[in-house]
C-alpha positions, 0 to 999 in steps of 0.5 A: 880460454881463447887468448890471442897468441904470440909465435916463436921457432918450435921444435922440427921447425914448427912454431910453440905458441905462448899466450898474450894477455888479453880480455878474458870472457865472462862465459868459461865454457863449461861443455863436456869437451871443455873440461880439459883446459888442454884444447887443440885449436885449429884455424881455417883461413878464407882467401876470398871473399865469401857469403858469410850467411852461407859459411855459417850455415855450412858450419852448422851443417859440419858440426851437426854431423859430429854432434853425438845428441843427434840435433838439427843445425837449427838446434845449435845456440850461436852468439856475437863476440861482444867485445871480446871477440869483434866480428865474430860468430860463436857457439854458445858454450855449455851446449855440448857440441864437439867444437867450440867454434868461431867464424871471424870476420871483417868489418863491414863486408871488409876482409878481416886479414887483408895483409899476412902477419909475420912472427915476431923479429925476436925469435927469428934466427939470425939470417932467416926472414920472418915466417907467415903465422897468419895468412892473409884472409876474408874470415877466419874459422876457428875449431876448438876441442879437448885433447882428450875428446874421443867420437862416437867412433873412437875418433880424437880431436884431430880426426874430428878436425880434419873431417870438420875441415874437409866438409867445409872446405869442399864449400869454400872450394865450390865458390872458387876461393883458395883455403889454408889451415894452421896445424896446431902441433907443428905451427905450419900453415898448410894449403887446403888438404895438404899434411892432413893425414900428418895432422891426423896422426897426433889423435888416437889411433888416427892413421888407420881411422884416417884411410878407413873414414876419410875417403867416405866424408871427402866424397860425401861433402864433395857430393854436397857441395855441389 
């Protein structure tokens, strides 16, 4: 259940995430990937402006290569946020694609974080400023699977995450637009592919899996992006 969240000092210098209550749903995603309620939830952030057409289109592309029922972007069920989600794309839930995945977007052709938000003055420790929980950006993807999720090739949600994020940030950076993504785990906004192979490392087995298939889906989404 997507909530937003509140941010507070983890351990090793990373952020814990606690829940604020919010409007909850009515469709409780019911997909194969959704049976754990425990879900890795990984944000990109768009720091330009973009086609938003386009973007959705190229995330279509990214999680049909992962869809392990072999279907066609065109196959894929999207919806509006409604009120719950306000300006934002969705998949439909209970279709069995390996991310629950929303494009978050301003009003209008607006960015929809034209300034950077900080985390709460309340748990920032004496003499330190207030970190950056959520970056300043046109839109805003977000990746959401189970941590228990395991690909066709013995990948975990965080493999599955990070090539998600290579194959549509090789779009964004062919349109000359900066990038960050948030590292769940740790709490830590990092720049474009920066701390990767870390992140990669929280899945099953993802080091190895990491330097084997990486280098391959880079090069691949680099090729088609042009």
């Amino acid at each position: 259940m997507r909530t937003p969240k509140r941010t507070r000092r983890g351990r090793r210098g990373g952020r814990r995430h606690t829940p604020a209550p919010a409007p909850q749903p009515v469709d409780e995603p019911t997909t194969p990937e959704r049976t754990n309620p425990m879900t890795l939830s990984t944000d990109m952030y768009i720091q330009g402006e973009v086609d938003l057409a386009e973007l959705r289109d190229v995330v279509k592309a990214a999680l049909a290569k992962h869809d392990d029922q072999g279907r066609t972007p065109d196959q894929q069920v999207w919806e509006t946020g409604g009120e719950v989600w306000t300006h934002s794309d969705l998949t439909t839930p209970g279709q069995g694609l390996p991310a629950w995945t929303f494009i978050h977007y301003g009003e209008n052709g607006a960015w929809r974080n034209p300034e950077p938000e900080y985390e709460d003055p309340e748990y920032v420790d004496e003499g330190e400023e207030p970190r950056i929980v959520t970056p300043r950006h046109f839109a805003r993807i977000d990746f959401d699977t189970a941590y228990g999720y395991t690909g066709p090739n013995g990948e975990g949600c965080s493999e599955l995450h990070t090539a998600l994020m290579i194959q549509v940030g090789a779009w964004i950076d062919a349109q000359g637009v900066p990038w960050q993504w948030r590292n769940e785990y740790t709490g830590e906004i990092h720049n474009a592919y920066e701390g990767f192979e870390e992140f990669a490392g929280n899945g099953y087995e993802a080091t190895a899996w990491f330097k084997r298939v990486m280098p391959a889906i880079a090069a691949a989404a680099a090729e088609e992006a042009k």
